[in-house]
C-alpha positions in Angstrom: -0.3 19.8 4.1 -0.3 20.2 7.7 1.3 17.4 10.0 -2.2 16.0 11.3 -3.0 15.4 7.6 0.3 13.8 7.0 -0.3 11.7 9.6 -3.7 11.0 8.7 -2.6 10.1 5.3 0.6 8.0 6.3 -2.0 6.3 8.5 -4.1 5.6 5.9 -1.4 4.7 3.3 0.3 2.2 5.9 -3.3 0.7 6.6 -3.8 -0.3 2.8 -0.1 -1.7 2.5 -0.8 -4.1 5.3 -4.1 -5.4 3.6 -2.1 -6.1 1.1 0.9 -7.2 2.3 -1.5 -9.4 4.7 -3.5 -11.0 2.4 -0.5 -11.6 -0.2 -1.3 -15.0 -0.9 -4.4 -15.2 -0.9 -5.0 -12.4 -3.7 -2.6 -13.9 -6.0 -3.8 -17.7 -5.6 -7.3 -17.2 -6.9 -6.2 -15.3 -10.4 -2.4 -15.3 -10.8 -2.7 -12.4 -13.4 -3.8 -10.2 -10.2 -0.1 -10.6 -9.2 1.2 -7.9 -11.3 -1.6 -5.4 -9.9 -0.9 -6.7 -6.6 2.8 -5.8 -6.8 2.2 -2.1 -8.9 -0.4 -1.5 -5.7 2.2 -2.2 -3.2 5.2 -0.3 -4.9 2.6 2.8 -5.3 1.8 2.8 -1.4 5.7 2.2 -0.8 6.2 5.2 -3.0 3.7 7.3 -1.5 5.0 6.3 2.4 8.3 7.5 1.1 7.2 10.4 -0.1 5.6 11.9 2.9 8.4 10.8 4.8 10.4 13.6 3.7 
């Protein structure tokens, strides 16, 4: 992976994470069992972030 796709990807990744991350509340109010996908979504981007940080 070269480090213009890395970047595009971390780009990407951080840009889904802050959706998230942004709009919390607002996912998990309306059906509390989306909490749990929520939170796996979240820990898969953190993972992924990591991941291409090394």
């Amino acid at each position: 992976m070269t480090d213009e796709e890395r970047e595009s990807e971390r780009l990407r990744l951080k840009s889904d994470l802050d959706y998230y991350l942004d709009n919390y509340n607002e996912l998990t109010r309306v059906r509390p069992n989306y909490k749990k996908i929520v939170d796996k979504e979240i820990n898969r981007l953190v993972k992924a972030l990591k991941a291409l940080s090394r």
